[in-house]
N, C-alpha and C positions, 0 to 999 in steps of 0.2 A: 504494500500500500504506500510506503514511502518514495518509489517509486512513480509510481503511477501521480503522484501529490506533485513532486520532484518536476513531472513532463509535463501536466495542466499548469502549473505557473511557470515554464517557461514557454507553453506556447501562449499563455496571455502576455506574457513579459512581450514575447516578440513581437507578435498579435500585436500590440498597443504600440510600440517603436514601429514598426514595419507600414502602420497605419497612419500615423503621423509622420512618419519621412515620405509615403506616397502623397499625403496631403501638402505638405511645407515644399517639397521638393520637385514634383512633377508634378500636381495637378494644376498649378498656371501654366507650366508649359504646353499639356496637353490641351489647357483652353485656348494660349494664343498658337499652338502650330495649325491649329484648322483656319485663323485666321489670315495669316501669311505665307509667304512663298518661303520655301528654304533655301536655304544658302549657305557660306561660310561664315556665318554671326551664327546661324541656329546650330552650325556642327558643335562649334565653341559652346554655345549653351549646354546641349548636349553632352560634350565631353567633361565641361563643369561641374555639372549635377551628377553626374556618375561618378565621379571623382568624388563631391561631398556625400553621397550617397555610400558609395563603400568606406567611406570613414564613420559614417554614421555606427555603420554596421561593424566593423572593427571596435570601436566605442563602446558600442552594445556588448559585445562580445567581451570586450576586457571588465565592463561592469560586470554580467554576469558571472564571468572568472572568479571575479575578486571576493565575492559575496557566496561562494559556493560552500566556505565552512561557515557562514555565517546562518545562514538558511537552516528552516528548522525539516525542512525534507533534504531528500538527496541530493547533490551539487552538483555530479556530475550529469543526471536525468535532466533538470532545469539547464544546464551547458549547451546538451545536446538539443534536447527541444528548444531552444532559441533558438538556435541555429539553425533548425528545420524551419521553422517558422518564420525566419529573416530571409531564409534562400526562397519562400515558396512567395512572400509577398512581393 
């Protein structure tokens, strides 16, 4: 059961970051790319966001780390399930 405790918080952990990095991070872009033509400005945008986007997730991932003996379930199940949870969103 510690377990199973261990992987529901961390796929909310991720869940919640993964939902909020798709909001703060690409969902203006997806509103203004329907507006515009693309070009080499939007590649840059592109490659920016993706850049703060895997930091984001790196970030996540070293919180999680960090707070795994801290946690009253298991640390390495919460590790892993972030990390499903951060690659699926």
């Amino acid at each position: 059961m510690n377990y199973v405790l261990g992987a529901v918080a961390g796929i909310v952990f991720g869940g919640i970051v993964g939902t909020l990095k798709s909001l703060f991070i690409w969902h203006k872009y997806e509103k203004s790319g329907s507006d515009q033509n693309s070009g080499p400005a939007d590649a840059n945008s592109i490659y920016a966001r993706a850049m703060i986007s895997y930091f984001t997730n790196i970030l996540t991932l070293l919180v999680a780390f960090l707070v795994r003996n801290i946690v009253p379930f298991d640390g390495i199940a919460f590790l892993i399930a972030t990390a499903l949870t951060l690659a699926a969103m």
